[in-house]
C-alpha positions in Angstrom: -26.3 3.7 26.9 -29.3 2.2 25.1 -32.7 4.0 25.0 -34.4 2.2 28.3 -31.1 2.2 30.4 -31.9 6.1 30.0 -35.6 6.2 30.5 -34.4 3.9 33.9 -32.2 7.0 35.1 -34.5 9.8 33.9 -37.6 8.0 35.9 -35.0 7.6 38.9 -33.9 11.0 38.9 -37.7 12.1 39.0 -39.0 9.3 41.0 -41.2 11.4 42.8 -42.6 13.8 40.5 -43.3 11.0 38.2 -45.0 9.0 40.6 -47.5 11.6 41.3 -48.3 10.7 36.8 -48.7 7.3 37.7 -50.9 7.7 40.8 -53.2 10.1 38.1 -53.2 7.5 35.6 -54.1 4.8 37.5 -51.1 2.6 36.0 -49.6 2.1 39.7 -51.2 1.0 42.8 -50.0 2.3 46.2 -49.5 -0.8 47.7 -47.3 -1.5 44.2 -45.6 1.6 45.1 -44.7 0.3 48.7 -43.4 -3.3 46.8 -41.1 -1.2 45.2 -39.9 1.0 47.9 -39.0 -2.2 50.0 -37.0 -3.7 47.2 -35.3 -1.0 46.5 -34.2 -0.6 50.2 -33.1 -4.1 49.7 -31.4 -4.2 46.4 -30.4 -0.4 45.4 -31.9 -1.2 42.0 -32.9 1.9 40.5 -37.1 2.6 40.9 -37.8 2.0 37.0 -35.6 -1.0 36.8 -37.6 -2.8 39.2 -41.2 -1.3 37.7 -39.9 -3.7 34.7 -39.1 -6.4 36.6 -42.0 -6.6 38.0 -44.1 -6.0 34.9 -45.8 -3.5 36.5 -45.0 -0.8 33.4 -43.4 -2.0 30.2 -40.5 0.5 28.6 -43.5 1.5 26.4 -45.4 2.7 29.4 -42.5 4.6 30.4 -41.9 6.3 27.4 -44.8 7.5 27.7 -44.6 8.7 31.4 -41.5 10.6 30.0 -43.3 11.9 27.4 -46.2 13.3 29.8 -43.8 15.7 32.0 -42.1 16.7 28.7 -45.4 17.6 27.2 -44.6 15.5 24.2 -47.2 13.6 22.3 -46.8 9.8 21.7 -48.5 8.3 18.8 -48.8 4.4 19.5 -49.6 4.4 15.3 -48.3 6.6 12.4 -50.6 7.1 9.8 -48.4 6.1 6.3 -51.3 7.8 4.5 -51.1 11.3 5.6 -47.1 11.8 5.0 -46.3 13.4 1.8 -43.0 11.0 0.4 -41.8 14.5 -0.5 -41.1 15.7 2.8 -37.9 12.9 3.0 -36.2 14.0 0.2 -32.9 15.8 1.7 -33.1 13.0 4.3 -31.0 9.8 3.4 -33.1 6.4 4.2 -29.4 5.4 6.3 -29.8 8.5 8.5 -33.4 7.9 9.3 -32.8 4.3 10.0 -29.9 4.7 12.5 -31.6 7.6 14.6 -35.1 6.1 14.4 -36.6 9.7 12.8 -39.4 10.2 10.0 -40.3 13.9 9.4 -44.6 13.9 9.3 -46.0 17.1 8.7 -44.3 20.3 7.2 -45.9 23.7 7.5 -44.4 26.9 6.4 -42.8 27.9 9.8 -42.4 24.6 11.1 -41.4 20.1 10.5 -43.2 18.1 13.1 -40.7 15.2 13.4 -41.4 11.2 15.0 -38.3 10.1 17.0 -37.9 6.8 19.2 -35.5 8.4 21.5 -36.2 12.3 22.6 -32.8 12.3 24.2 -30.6 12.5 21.4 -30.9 16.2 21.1 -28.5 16.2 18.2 -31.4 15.2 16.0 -32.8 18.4 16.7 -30.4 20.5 15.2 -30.0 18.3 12.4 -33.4 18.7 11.3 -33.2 22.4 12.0 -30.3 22.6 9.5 -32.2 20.3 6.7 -35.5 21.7 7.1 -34.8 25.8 8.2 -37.8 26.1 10.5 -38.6 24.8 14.0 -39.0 21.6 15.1 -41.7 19.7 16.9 -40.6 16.4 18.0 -42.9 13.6 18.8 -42.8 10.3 19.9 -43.3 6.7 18.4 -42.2 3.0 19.0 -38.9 2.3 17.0 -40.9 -0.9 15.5 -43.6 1.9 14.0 -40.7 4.2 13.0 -38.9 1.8 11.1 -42.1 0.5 9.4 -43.0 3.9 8.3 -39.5 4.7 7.2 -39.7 1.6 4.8 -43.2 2.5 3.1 -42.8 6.3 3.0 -38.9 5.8 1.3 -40.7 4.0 -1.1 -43.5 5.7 -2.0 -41.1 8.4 -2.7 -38.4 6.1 -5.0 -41.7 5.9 -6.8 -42.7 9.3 -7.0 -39.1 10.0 -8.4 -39.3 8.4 -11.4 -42.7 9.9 -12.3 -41.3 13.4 -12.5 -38.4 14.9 -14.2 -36.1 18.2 -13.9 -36.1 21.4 -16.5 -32.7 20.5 -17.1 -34.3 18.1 -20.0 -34.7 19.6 -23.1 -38.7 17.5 -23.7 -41.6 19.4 -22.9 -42.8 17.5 -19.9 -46.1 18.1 -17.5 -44.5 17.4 -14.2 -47.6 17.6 -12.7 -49.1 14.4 -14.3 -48.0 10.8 -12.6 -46.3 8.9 -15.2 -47.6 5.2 -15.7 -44.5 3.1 -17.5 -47.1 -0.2 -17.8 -49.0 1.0 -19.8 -46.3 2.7 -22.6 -44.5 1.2 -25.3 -40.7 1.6 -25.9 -42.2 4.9 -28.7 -44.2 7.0 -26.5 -43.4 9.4 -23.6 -44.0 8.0 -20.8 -41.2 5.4 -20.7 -38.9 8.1 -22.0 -39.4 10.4 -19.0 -38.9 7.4 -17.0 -35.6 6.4 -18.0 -34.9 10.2 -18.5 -35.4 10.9 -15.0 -33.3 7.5 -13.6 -30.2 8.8 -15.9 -30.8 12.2 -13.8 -31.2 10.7 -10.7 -28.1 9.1 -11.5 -25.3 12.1 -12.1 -27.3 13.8 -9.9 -26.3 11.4 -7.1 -22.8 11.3 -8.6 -23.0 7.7 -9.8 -21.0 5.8 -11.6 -22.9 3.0 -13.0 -26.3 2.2 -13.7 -27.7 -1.5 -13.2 -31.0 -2.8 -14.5 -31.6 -6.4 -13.7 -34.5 -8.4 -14.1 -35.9 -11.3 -12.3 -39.0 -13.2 -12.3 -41.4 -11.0 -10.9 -39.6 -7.4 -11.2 -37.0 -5.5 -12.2 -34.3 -4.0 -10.0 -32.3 -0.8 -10.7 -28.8 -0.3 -8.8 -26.7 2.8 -8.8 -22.8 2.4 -8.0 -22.2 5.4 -5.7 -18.6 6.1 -4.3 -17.6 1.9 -5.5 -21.0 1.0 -3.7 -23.9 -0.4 -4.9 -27.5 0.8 -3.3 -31.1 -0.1 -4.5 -32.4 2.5 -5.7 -35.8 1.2 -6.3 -38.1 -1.7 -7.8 -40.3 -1.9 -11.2 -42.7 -4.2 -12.6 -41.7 -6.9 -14.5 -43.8 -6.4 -16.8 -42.0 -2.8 -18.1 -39.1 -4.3 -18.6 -38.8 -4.4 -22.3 -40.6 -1.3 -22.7 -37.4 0.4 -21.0 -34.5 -2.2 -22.3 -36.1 -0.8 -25.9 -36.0 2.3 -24.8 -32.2 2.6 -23.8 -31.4 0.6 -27.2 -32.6 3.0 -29.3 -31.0 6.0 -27.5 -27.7 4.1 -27.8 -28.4 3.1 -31.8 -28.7 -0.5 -31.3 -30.6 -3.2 -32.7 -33.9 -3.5 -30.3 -35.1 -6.3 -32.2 -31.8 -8.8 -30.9 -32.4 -9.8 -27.8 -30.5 -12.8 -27.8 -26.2 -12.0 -27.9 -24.6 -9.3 -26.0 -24.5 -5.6 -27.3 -22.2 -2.6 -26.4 -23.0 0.9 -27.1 -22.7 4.6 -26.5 -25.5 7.5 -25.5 -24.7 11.2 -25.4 -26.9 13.4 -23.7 -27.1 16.8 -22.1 -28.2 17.7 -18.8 -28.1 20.9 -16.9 -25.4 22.4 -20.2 -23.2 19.1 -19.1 -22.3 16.8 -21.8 -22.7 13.0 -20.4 -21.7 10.3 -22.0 -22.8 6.8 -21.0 -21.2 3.7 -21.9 -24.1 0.9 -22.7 -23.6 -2.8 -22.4 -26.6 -5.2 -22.0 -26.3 -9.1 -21.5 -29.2 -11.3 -22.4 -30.0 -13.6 -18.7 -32.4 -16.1 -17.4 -35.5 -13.5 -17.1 -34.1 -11.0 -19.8 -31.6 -8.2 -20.9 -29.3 -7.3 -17.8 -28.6 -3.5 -18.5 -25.0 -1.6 -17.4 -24.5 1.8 -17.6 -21.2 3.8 -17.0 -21.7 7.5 -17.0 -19.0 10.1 -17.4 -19.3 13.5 -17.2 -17.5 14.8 -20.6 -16.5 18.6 -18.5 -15.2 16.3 -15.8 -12.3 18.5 -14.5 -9.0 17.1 -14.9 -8.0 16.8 -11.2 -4.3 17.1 -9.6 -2.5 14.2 -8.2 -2.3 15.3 -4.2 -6.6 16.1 -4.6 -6.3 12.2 -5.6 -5.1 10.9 -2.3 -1.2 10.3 -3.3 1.4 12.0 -0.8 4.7 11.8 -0.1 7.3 9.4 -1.6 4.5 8.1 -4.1 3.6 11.5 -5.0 7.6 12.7 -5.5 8.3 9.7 -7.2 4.8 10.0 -9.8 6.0 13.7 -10.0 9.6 12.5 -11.5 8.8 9.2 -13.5 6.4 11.2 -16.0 9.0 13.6 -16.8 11.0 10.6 -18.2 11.9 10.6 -21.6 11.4 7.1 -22.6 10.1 3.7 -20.7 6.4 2.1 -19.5 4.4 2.7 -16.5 1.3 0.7 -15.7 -0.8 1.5 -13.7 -2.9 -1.5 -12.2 -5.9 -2.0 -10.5 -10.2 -2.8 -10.8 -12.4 -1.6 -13.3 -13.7 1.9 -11.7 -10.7 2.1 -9.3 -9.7 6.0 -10.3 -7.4 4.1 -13.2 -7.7 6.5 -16.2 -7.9 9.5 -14.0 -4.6 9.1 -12.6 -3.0 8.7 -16.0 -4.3 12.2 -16.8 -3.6 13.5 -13.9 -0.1 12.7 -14.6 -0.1 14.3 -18.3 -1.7 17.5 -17.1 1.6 18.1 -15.0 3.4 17.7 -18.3 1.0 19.1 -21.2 3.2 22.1 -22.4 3.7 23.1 -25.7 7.2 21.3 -26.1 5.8 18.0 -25.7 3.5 15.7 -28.1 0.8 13.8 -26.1 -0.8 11.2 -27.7 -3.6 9.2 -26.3 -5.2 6.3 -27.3 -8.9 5.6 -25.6 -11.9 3.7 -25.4 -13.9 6.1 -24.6 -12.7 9.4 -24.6 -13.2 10.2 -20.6 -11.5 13.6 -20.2 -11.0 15.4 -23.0 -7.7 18.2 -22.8 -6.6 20.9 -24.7 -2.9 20.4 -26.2 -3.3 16.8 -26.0 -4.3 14.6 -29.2 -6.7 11.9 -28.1 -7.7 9.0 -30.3 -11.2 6.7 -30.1 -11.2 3.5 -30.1 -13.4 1.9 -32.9 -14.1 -1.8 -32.8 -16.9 -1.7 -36.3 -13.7 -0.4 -38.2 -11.1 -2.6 -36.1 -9.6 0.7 -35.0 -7.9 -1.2 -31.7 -5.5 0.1 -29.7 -2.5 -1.7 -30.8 -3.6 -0.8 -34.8 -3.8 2.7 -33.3 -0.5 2.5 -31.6 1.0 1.5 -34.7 -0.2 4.2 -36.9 0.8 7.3 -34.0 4.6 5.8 -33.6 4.4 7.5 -37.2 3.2 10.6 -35.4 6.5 10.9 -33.7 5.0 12.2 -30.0 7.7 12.5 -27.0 4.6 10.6 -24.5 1.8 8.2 -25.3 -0.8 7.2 -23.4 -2.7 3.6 -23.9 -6.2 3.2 -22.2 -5.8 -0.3 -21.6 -3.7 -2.9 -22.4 -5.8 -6.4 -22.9 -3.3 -8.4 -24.9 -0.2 -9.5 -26.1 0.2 -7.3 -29.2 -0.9 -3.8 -27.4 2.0 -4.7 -24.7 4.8 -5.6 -27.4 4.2 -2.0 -29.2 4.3 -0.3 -26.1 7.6 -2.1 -24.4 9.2 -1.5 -28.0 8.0 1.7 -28.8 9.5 3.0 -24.9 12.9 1.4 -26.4 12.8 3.9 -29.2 12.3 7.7 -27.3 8.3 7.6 -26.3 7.5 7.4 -22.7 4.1 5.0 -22.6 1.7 4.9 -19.8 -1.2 2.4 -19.8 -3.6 0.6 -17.1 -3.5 -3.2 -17.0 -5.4 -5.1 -15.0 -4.0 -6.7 -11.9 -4.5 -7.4 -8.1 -1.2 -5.7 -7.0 1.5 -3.9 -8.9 4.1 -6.8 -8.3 1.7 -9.3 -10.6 2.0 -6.7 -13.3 5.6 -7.9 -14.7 4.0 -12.0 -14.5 0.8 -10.7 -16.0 2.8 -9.6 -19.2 4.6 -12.8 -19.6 1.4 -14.4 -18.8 0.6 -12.9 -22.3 3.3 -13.9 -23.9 6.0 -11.0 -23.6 9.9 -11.9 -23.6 11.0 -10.9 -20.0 13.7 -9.5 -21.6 11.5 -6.7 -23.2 9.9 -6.1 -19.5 12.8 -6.3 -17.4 14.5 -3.5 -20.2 11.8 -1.2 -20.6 9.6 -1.4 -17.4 10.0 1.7 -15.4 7.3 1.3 -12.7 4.0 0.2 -11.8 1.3 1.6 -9.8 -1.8 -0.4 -8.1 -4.7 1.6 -6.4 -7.8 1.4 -5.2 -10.3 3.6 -4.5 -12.0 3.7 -0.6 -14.3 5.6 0.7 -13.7 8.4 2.9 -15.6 9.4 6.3 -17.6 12.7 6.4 -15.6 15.1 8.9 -19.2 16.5 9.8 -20.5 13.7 12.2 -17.2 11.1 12.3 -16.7 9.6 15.6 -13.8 8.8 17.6 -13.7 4.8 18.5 -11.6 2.2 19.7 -10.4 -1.0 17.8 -11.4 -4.5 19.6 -9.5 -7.5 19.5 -12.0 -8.4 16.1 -11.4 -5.4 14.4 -7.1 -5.8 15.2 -7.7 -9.7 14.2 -9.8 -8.9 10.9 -7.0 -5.6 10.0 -4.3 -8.4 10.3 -2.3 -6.1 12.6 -0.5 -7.2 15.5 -0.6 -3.4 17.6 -1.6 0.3 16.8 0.7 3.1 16.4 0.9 5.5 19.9 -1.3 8.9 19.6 -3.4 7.8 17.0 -7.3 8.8 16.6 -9.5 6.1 14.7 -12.7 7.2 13.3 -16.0 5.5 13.0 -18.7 6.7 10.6 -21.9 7.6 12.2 -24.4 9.1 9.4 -25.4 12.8 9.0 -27.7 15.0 6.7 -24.8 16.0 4.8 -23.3 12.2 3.9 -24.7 9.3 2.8 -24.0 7.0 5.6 -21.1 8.3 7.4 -19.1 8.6 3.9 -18.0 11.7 1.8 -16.5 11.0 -1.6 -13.3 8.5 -1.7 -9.5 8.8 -2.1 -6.8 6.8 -3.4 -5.0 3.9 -1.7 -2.1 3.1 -3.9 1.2 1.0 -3.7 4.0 1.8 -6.3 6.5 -0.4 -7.6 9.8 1.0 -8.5 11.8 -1.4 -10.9 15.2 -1.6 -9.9 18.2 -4.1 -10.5 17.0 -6.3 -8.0 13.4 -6.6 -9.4 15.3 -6.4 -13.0 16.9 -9.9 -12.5 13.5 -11.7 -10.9 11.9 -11.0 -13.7 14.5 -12.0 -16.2 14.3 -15.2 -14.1 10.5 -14.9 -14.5 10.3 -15.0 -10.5 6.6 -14.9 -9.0 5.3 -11.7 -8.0 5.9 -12.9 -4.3 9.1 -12.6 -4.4 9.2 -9.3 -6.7 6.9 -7.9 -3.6 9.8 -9.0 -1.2 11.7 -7.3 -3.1 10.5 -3.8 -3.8 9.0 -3.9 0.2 13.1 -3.9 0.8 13.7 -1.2 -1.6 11.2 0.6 0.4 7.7 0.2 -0.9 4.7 0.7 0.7 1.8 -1.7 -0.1 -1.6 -0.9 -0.3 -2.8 -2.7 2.9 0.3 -0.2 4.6 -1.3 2.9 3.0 -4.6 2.1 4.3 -3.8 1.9 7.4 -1.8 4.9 6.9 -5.3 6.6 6.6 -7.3 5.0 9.2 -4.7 6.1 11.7 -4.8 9.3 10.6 -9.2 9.6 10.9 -9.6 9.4 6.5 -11.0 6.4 6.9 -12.6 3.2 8.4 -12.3 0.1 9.8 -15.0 -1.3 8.1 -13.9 -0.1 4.8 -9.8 -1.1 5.0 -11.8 -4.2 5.7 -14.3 -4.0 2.5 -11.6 -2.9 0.1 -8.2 -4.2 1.1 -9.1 -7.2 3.1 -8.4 -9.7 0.7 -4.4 -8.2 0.3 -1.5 -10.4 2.2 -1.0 -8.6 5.2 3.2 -8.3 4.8 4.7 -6.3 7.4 1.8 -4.1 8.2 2.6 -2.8 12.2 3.1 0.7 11.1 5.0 3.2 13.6 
């Protein structure tokens, strides 16, 4: 029920008290009032449905009838000017937007709060939760609302990057606004800016860091949960200033502007250690900036907290006690790759087994477990590394990546000779993996005998239990999910948006779909097959795909519609009518 279809039944169910308001006001004539007596005797249309009709109150005017019995002010304006940006801060800009709210004034004991629609009287307890003190609620047109919401949100994105946390170790007067147009890349200024956008970013738990200038200005995008959000817009005019700022942090030439550099920053925040990867790419209106930040204490965490269950977890569990062999694990850049490698060693790092690894970077770093750098000034690459450790005799090695034909003939050999090797590689699916490697160049000789399995994942979001709700799928959503019907007894989730989430989401979990090389799959790949028909294959062995897991997980309330949709969409829909 929309916001005037209830102001229609609240006015009908107080038809006479408010009329007496509307007699005071002047806003209704009694001969009006008679006009609408008659037609309602005629038609049964509710008394606030025909006011409407007949123009004689707009759904303004009776908002602010409502508001009159309640005793609630309405403010036809909101004064932008008079709202301290600080007062949104535990308040995400989605949450606003979707229940029409913008806190106005905070005193010790109390928030006074402008809201669209007064009958959503979850709002209220929201706010008391956020804010700890009691809440006044007043009324504003959505149109004014959402106006506000825009300018206040960002006046504050502003007013974030002009102050910075104790957790940095510069001595910094918070107090004084920080003007980046004026600095050059030496002085403080643009240092406490970028300082306090790397902040903002593992503060927020993000992943990557974007800087990308245009013409006029310069945006910054943080990668949050596999989603990019705005964060906020610069001049473009302190663009360089920053660019020459982030080189010199990462040791790189500030002075080429022209080709492509890659580099690495190591900071401290809070006691964390944080290392960032840094790659910048000159473009049309100057150096695009990435990013990547790892938390060096990131904990190591267990396969079932990753989102694998069942046969997949069993079957994880009993490949990486194998003695010898490859597994691959496939998938996006950012997709959980790395961390489900380690994952997998931690449930095998005892003394009686060597552990090797071979990185670029170093993302987690584990005790008992020799882990190697990768070093491109000093052509330290990861097959030239996975040469020299064969020598090193470990019982399991573990490749970061493998990008080319060499790196994957070391580790298919090396499995031949008593090391078990686990690597990423990057592919849509885990049946393209085995093509992928001949695509390189391997024999399918050396794949089809040394190839244990392959995994493919993908991260998706998952919805915040706090403020989930239960929904239906329509004929578009069925149509869009490539399903043909939905399992009995199931309860499919929606996200809605609460204090505690960033729009209806809370972290992500793994979707994954694990190929199991048998003799079947053996011989399609000694006949260099195409993964089609290896995915035939291992779907009649039993596999699951990763469109089928997904599912799995929005039957069961994990996740969305909107994100199977968003993440998995683009995967052949097989035989996906799950029971």
């Amino acid at each position: 029920m929309n916001l005037v279809d209830k102001l229609i039944l609240h006015v009908e169910e107080h038809k006479d008290e408010l009329k007496e308001i509307l007699f005071q006001q002047n806003s209704l004539r009694p001969e009006q009032y008679a006009e609408i007596l008659t037609l309602q005797e005629e038609t049964s249309r509710p008394f606030a449905e025909i006011l409407l009709k007949k123009n004689y109150l707009t759904s303004q005017d009776l908002m602010k009838l409502v508001c009159s019995q309640f005793q609630l002010t309405y403010l036809k304006e909101i004064e932008i000017d008079e709202i301290d940006p600080l007062i949104t801060k535990n308040i995400p800009i989605n949450y606003a937007k979707q229940n029409e709210l913008l806190p106005l004034l905070e005193t010790p004991f109390s928030v006074t709060v402008a809201v669209s629609n007064p009958f959503l009287f979850h709002i209220k307890n929201d706010l008391q939760l956020i804010f700890n003190k009691e809440i006044h609620l007043v009324v504003a047109p959505a149109l004014k609302i959402h106006e506000a919401i825009n300018k206040i949100y960002e006046k504050a994105n502003q007013n974030m990057v002009d102050s910075i946390e104790d957790e940095f170790e510069e001595n910094i007067d918070l107090d004084i606004p920080i003007d980046i147009l004026d600095a050059q890349a030496d002085e403080a200024p643009v240092i406490r800016f970028v300082n306090s956008v790397i902040f903002r970013a593992v503060k927020e738990g993000a992943s990557d860091i974007h800087i990308e200038p245009y013409e006029r200005e310069t945006i910054y995008r943080f990668r949050i949960n596999g989603v990019m959000q705005e964060i906020l817009r610069q001049p473009k005019k302190t663009h360089a200033a920053v660019t020459s700022r982030i080189k010199v942090m990462a040791k790189l030439d500030i002075a080429e502007k022209r080709l492509p550099q890659d580099g690495r920053i190591k900071i401290k925040i809070a006691g964390k250690d944080v290392d960032i990867r840094l790659s910048t790419v000159p473009i049309q209106h100057g150096e695009r900036v990435v990013m990547r930040v790892l938390e060096k204490d990131n904990m190591v965490l267990k396969l079932e907290t990753l989102g694998f269950e069942g046969n997949v977890l069993q079957s994880l569990d009993d490949l990486v006690r194998r003695k010898h062999g490859v597994f691959y694990v496939s998938g996006p850049t950012g997709h959980g790759k790395t961390t489900t490698l380690f994952a997998m060693l931690d449930r095998i790092n005892t003394p009686d087994r060597m552990i090797i690894t071979v990185e670029d970077p170093v993302e987690y770093e584990m005790a008992g477990i020799s882990q190697i750098q990768i070093n491109s000034k000093i052509d330290l690459s990861f097959a030239r590394a996975l040469r020299s450790i064969l020598r090193q005799n470990p019982d399991v090695i573990m490749i970061g990546e493998t990008r080319d034909k060499e790196t994957a003939d070391i580790s298919l050999t090396a499995s031949q000779t008593g090391h078990f090797v686990l690597s990423t590689i990057h592919t849509n699916d885990a049946p393209s993996t085995p093509t992928r490697l001949i695509d390189m160049g391997v024999k399918p000789f050396l794949i089809a005998s040394s190839l244990v399995a392959v995994l493919a994942q993908r991260l998706i979001r998952t919805l915040c239990t706090h403020c989930r709700e239960q929904t239906t799928l329509s004929d578009l959503d069925i149509e869009l999910l490539k399903i043909t019907k939905i399992p009995k007894n199931r309860e499919i989730y929606r996200p809605r948006g609460c204090p505690q989430c960033k729009n209806g989401y809370a972290g992500r979990t793994t979707i994954g779909e694990l190929l199991l090389i048998n003799d079947e799959v053996r011989s399609l790949i000694l006949e260099q097959s195409d993964a089609s028909q290896i995915k035939k294959a291992a779907m009649r062995a039993g596999m699951t795909t990763l469109r089928q897991n997904a599912l799995h997980k929005l039957y069961r309330g994990i996740t969305s519609t909107e994100e199977i949709i968003r993440a998995v969409n683009d995967e052949d829909s097989g035989d996906d009518d799950l029971e």
